[in-house]
C-alpha positions as CSV (number, residue, x, y, z in Angstrom):
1,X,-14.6,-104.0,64.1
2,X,-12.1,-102.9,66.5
3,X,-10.3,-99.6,65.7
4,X,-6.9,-98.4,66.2
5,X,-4.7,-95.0,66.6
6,X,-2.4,-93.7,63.7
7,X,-0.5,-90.8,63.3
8,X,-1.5,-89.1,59.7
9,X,1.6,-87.3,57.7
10,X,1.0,-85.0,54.9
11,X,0.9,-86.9,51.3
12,X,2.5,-84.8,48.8
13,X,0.3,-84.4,46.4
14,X,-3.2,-85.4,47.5
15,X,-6.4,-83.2,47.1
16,X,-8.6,-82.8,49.7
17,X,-11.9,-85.1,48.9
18,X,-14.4,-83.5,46.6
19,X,-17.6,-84.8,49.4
20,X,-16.7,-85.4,53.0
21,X,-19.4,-87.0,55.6
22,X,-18.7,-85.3,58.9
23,X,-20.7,-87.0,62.0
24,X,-20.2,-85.9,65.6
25,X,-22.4,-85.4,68.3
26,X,-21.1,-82.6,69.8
27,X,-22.0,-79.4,67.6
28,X,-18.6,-77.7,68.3
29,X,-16.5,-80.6,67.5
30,X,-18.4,-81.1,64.3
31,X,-18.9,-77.8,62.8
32,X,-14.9,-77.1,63.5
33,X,-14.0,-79.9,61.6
34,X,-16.5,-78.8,58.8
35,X,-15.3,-75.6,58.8
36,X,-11.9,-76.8,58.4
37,X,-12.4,-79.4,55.4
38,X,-14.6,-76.9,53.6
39,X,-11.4,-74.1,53.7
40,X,-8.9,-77.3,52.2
41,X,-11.5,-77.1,49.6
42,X,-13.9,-80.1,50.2
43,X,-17.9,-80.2,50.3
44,X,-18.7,-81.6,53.7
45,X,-21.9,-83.1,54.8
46,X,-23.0,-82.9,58.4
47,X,-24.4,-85.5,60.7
48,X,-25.4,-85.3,64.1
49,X,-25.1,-89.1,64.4
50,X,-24.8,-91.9,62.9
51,X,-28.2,-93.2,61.7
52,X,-27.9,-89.4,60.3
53,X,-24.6,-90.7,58.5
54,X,-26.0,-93.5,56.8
55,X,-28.4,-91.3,55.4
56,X,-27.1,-88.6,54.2
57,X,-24.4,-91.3,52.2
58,X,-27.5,-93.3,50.8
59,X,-29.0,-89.9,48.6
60,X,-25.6,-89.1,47.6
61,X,-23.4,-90.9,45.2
62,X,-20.1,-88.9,45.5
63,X,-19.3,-89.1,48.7
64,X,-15.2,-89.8,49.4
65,X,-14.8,-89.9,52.7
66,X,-16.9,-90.0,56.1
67,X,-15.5,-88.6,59.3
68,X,-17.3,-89.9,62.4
69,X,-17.2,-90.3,66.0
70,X,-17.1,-93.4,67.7
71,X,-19.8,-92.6,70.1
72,X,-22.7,-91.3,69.5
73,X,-26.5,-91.7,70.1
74,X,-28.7,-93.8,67.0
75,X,-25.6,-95.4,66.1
76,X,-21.9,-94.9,66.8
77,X,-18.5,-94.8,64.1
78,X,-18.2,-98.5,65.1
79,X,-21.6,-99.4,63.3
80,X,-21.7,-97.0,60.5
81,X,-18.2,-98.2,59.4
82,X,-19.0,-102.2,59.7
83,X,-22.2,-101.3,57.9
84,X,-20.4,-99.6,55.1
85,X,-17.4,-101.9,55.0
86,X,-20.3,-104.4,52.8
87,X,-22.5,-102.2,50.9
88,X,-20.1,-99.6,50.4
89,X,-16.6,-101.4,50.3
90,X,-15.3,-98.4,48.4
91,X,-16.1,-95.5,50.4
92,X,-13.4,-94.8,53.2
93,X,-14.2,-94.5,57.0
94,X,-11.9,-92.2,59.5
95,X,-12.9,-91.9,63.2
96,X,-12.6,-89.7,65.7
97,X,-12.0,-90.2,69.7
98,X,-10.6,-89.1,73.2
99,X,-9.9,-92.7,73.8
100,X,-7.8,-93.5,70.4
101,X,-4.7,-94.4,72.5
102,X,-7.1,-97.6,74.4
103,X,-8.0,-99.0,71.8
104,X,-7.4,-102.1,70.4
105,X,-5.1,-102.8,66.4
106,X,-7.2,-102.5,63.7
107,X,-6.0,-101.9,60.4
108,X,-9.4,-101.5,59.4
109,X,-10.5,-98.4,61.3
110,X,-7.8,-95.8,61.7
111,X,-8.8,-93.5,63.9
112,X,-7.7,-89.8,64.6
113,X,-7.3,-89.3,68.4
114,X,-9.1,-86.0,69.7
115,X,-7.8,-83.5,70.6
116,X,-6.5,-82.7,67.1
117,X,-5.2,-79.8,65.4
118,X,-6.7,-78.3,62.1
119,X,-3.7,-80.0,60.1
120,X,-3.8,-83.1,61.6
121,X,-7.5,-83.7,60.9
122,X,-6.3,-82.4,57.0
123,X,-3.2,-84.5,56.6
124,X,-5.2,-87.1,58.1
125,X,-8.6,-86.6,55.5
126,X,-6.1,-86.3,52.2
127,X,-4.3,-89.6,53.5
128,X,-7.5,-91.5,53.9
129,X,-8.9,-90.7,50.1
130,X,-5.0,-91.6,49.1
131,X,-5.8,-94.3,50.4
132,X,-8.7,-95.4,48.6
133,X,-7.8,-94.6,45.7
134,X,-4.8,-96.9,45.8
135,X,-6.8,-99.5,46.7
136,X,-9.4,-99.2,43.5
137,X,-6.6,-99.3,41.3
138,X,-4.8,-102.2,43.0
139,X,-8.8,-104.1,43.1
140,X,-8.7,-102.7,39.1
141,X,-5.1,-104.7,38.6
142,X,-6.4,-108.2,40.0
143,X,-10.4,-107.6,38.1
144,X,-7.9,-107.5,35.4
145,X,-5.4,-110.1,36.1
146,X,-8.3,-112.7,36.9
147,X,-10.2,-111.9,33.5
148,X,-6.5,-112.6,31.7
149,X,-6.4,-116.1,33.8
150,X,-9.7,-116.7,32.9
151,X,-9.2,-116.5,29.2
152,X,-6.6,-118.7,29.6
153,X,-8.1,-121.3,31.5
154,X,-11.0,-121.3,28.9
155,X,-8.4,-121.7,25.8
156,X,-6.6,-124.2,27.5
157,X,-10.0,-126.1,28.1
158,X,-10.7,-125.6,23.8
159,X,-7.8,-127.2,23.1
160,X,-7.9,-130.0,26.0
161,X,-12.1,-131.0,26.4
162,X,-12.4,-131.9,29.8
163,X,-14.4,-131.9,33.2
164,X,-15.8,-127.9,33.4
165,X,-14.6,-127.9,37.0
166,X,-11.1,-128.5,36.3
167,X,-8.4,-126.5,35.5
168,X,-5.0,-127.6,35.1
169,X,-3.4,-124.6,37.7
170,X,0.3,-125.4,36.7
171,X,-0.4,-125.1,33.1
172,X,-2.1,-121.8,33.2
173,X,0.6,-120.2,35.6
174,X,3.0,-120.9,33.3
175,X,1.0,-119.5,30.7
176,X,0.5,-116.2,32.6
177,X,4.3,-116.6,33.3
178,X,5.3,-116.5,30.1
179,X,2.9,-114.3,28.8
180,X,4.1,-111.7,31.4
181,X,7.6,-112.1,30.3
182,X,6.8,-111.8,26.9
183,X,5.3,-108.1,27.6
184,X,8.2,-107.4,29.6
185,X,10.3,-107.9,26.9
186,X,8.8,-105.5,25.0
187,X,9.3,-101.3,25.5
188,X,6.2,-100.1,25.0
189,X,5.4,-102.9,27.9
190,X,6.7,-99.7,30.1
191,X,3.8,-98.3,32.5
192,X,3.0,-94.4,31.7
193,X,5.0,-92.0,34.5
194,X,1.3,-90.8,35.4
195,X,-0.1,-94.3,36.2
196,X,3.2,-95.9,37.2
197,X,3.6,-93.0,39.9
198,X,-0.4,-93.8,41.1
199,X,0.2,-97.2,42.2
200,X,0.0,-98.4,45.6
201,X,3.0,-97.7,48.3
202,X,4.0,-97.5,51.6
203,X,2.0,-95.7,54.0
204,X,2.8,-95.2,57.8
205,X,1.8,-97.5,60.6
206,X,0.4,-97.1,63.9
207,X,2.0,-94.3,66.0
Protein backbone atom coordinates (compact mmCIF):
# COMPACT_ATOMS: atom_id res chain seq x y z
CA UNK A 1 0.00 0.00 0.00
CA UNK A 2 1.53 3.13 -1.32
CA UNK A 3 0.58 6.41 0.55
CA UNK A 4 -0.01 9.84 -0.54
CA UNK A 5 -0.07 13.64 0.72
CA UNK A 6 -3.33 15.61 1.36
CA UNK A 7 -4.05 18.75 2.68
CA UNK A 8 -6.84 18.36 5.64
CA UNK A 9 -9.52 21.36 5.99
CA UNK A 10 -11.64 21.76 8.94
CA UNK A 11 -15.22 19.78 8.62
CA UNK A 12 -17.90 21.81 10.15
CA UNK A 13 -19.30 19.85 12.44
CA UNK A 14 -17.13 16.84 13.24
CA UNK A 15 -16.19 15.75 16.83
CA UNK A 16 -12.96 14.84 17.53
CA UNK A 17 -12.81 10.76 17.84
CA UNK A 18 -13.87 9.34 21.16
CA UNK A 19 -10.28 6.69 21.00
CA UNK A 20 -7.39 7.68 18.97
CA UNK A 21 -4.15 5.23 18.46
CA UNK A 22 -1.15 7.50 18.31
CA UNK A 23 2.22 5.56 17.18
CA UNK A 24 5.53 7.32 16.62
CA UNK A 25 8.92 6.51 17.46
CA UNK A 26 10.16 9.56 18.37
CA UNK A 27 8.77 10.43 22.11
CA UNK A 28 8.43 14.17 21.38
CA UNK A 29 6.59 13.79 18.12
CA UNK A 30 4.31 11.35 19.78
CA UNK A 31 3.49 12.73 23.11
CA UNK A 32 2.83 16.33 21.21
CA UNK A 33 0.39 14.99 19.10
CA UNK A 34 -1.26 13.17 22.18
CA UNK A 35 -1.28 16.07 24.01
CA UNK A 36 -2.99 17.81 21.41
CA UNK A 37 -5.92 15.17 20.60
CA UNK A 38 -6.47 14.71 24.25
CA UNK A 39 -7.21 18.85 24.62
CA UNK A 40 -9.87 18.45 21.22
CA UNK A 41 -11.32 16.15 23.62
CA UNK A 42 -10.24 12.57 22.43
CA UNK A 43 -8.82 9.48 24.46
CA UNK A 44 -5.52 8.71 22.85
CA UNK A 45 -3.57 5.56 23.13
CA UNK A 46 0.21 5.62 22.76
CA UNK A 47 2.49 3.38 20.76
CA UNK A 48 6.02 3.47 20.38
CA UNK A 49 5.75 1.41 17.18
CA UNK A 50 3.87 -0.41 15.39
CA UNK A 51 3.77 -4.01 16.63
CA UNK A 52 2.85 -1.75 19.75
CA UNK A 53 -0.13 -0.44 17.50
CA UNK A 54 -1.59 -3.52 16.68
CA UNK A 55 -1.74 -4.33 20.10
CA UNK A 56 -3.01 -1.90 21.81
CA UNK A 57 -6.06 -1.94 18.92
CA UNK A 58 -6.57 -5.76 19.44
CA UNK A 59 -7.68 -5.28 23.55
CA UNK A 60 -9.73 -2.40 22.69
CA UNK A 61 -12.91 -2.31 20.80
CA UNK A 62 -13.54 1.43 20.43
CA UNK A 63 -10.88 2.60 18.86
CA UNK A 64 -11.76 5.41 15.84
CA UNK A 65 -8.83 6.33 14.55
CA UNK A 66 -4.96 5.38 14.52
CA UNK A 67 -2.26 7.95 13.92
CA UNK A 68 1.05 6.38 13.02
CA UNK A 69 4.30 6.91 11.51
CA UNK A 70 5.46 5.45 8.44
CA UNK A 71 8.76 4.43 9.85
CA UNK A 72 9.38 2.88 12.62
CA UNK A 73 11.18 -0.09 14.28
CA UNK A 74 8.86 -3.68 14.76
CA UNK A 75 6.71 -2.55 12.08
CA UNK A 76 6.15 0.75 10.25
CA UNK A 77 2.52 2.80 9.33
CA UNK A 78 2.83 0.91 5.98
CA UNK A 79 2.22 -2.53 7.64
CA UNK A 80 0.01 -1.68 10.44
CA UNK A 81 -2.47 -0.04 7.87
CA UNK A 82 -2.36 -3.07 5.12
CA UNK A 83 -2.82 -5.32 8.17
CA UNK A 84 -5.80 -3.46 9.34
CA UNK A 85 -7.22 -2.56 5.94
CA UNK A 86 -8.52 -6.81 6.27
CA UNK A 87 -9.25 -7.50 9.83
CA UNK A 88 -10.30 -4.20 10.66
CA UNK A 89 -11.79 -2.64 7.38
CA UNK A 90 -13.64 -0.24 9.50
CA UNK A 91 -11.24 1.42 11.59
CA UNK A 92 -9.41 4.48 9.76
CA UNK A 93 -5.55 4.80 9.32
CA UNK A 94 -3.79 8.50 9.01
CA UNK A 95 0.03 8.63 8.74
CA UNK A 96 2.56 10.75 9.53
CA UNK A 97 6.02 11.71 7.55
CA UNK A 98 8.90 14.14 6.59
CA UNK A 99 8.77 12.64 3.22
CA UNK A 100 4.74 13.02 2.50
CA UNK A 101 5.51 15.24 -0.62
CA UNK A 102 7.77 11.83 -2.30
CA UNK A 103 5.53 9.73 -2.08
CA UNK A 104 3.64 7.95 -4.42
CA UNK A 105 -0.99 8.45 -5.05
CA UNK A 106 -2.74 6.54 -2.81
CA UNK A 107 -6.21 7.13 -1.98
CA UNK A 108 -5.85 4.57 0.51
CA UNK A 109 -3.31 6.11 2.90
CA UNK A 110 -3.63 9.81 3.39
CA UNK A 111 -0.97 10.94 4.98
CA UNK A 112 -0.18 14.19 7.10
CA UNK A 113 3.21 15.56 6.08
CA UNK A 114 5.42 16.51 9.20
CA UNK A 115 6.12 19.25 10.13
CA UNK A 116 2.50 20.04 11.16
CA UNK A 117 0.84 22.47 13.18
CA UNK A 118 -1.56 21.55 16.15
CA UNK A 119 -4.59 22.39 13.79
CA UNK A 120 -3.60 20.74 11.04
CA UNK A 121 -3.00 17.37 12.78
CA UNK A 122 -6.88 18.31 14.30
CA UNK A 123 -8.61 19.25 11.20
CA UNK A 124 -6.81 16.44 9.75
CA UNK A 125 -8.02 13.65 12.80
CA UNK A 126 -11.86 15.06 12.67
CA UNK A 127 -11.72 14.61 8.80
CA UNK A 128 -10.49 11.09 8.90
CA UNK A 129 -13.41 9.81 11.47
CA UNK A 130 -15.77 11.95 8.94
CA UNK A 131 -14.64 9.95 6.81
CA UNK A 132 -15.41 6.69 8.11
CA UNK A 133 -18.32 7.26 9.20
CA UNK A 134 -19.52 8.14 5.71
CA UNK A 135 -18.35 5.23 4.44
CA UNK A 136 -20.36 2.74 7.17
CA UNK A 137 -23.41 4.35 6.18
CA UNK A 138 -22.81 4.34 2.46
CA UNK A 139 -21.52 0.17 3.15
CA UNK A 140 -25.12 0.30 5.39
CA UNK A 141 -27.12 1.65 2.07
CA UNK A 142 -25.77 -1.26 -0.42
CA UNK A 143 -26.02 -4.30 2.82
CA UNK A 144 -29.43 -2.83 2.38
CA UNK A 145 -29.94 -2.43 -1.21
CA UNK A 146 -28.54 -6.08 -1.96
CA UNK A 147 -30.95 -7.71 0.83
CA UNK A 148 -33.95 -5.66 -1.23
CA UNK A 149 -32.43 -7.41 -4.63
CA UNK A 150 -32.17 -10.43 -2.98
CA UNK A 151 -35.78 -10.71 -1.97
CA UNK A 152 -36.57 -9.95 -5.26
CA UNK A 153 -34.66 -12.40 -7.05
CA UNK A 154 -36.06 -15.06 -4.62
CA UNK A 155 -39.93 -13.96 -5.42
CA UNK A 156 -39.27 -13.84 -8.87
CA UNK A 157 -37.72 -17.46 -8.70
CA UNK A 158 -41.39 -18.50 -6.57
CA UNK A 159 -43.25 -17.49 -9.24
CA UNK A 160 -40.91 -18.69 -12.20
CA UNK A 161 -39.15 -22.43 -10.81
CA UNK A 162 -36.02 -22.55 -12.37
CA UNK A 163 -32.10 -23.35 -12.36
CA UNK A 164 -31.03 -21.88 -8.52
CA UNK A 165 -28.01 -20.27 -10.24
CA UNK A 166 -30.04 -18.14 -12.46
CA UNK A 167 -31.37 -14.99 -12.09
CA UNK A 168 -33.18 -13.18 -14.78
CA UNK A 169 -30.91 -9.59 -14.11
CA UNK A 170 -33.26 -7.44 -16.42
CA UNK A 171 -36.32 -8.53 -14.73
CA UNK A 172 -35.18 -7.72 -11.27
CA UNK A 173 -33.71 -4.19 -12.24
CA UNK A 174 -36.75 -3.33 -13.37
CA UNK A 175 -38.32 -4.48 -10.45
CA UNK A 176 -35.96 -2.51 -8.17
CA UNK A 177 -36.75 0.30 -10.77
CA UNK A 178 -40.04 0.54 -10.26
CA UNK A 179 -40.15 -0.21 -6.84
CA UNK A 180 -37.85 2.83 -6.29
CA UNK A 181 -40.14 5.03 -8.15
CA UNK A 182 -42.98 3.93 -6.47
CA UNK A 183 -41.32 5.20 -2.98
CA UNK A 184 -40.43 8.17 -4.68
CA UNK A 185 -43.70 8.94 -5.38
CA UNK A 186 -44.69 8.92 -2.12
CA UNK A 187 -43.87 11.96 0.74
CA UNK A 188 -43.13 10.30 3.49
CA UNK A 189 -40.49 8.52 0.97
CA UNK A 190 -38.50 11.92 2.00
CA UNK A 191 -35.04 11.10 3.93
CA UNK A 192 -35.04 12.72 7.66
CA UNK A 193 -32.87 16.33 7.58
CA UNK A 194 -30.57 14.41 10.23
CA UNK A 195 -29.80 11.38 8.08
CA UNK A 196 -30.17 13.13 4.71
CA UNK A 197 -27.50 15.76 5.92
CA UNK A 198 -25.07 12.45 7.13
CA UNK A 199 -24.74 11.04 3.77
CA UNK A 200 -21.63 10.85 1.97
CA UNK A 201 -20.09 14.10 0.01
CA UNK A 202 -17.30 15.67 -1.42
CA UNK A 203 -14.13 15.76 0.37
CA UNK A 204 -10.82 17.45 -0.85
CA UNK A 205 -8.15 15.83 -2.98
CA UNK A 206 -4.58 15.67 -2.83
CA UNK A 207 -2.85 19.08 -2.24
Amino acid sequence: MAAHALSFLPVPGATAPATIVVADDDPVVRRLCCRVLQEDGGTVLEAENGEAALKLIENHDHIELVITDLTMPRLGGQEVAEVLSVFRPGLPVLAMSGAACKMEPDRRLPVLAKPFSPSELIAAAREMRLRARQMRIWAEEKRSQARELYQIAAAMQTKNPGPAERVDLVAVARELHSRQSRDLDRPSARLPRRYAESRPRSVPGPG
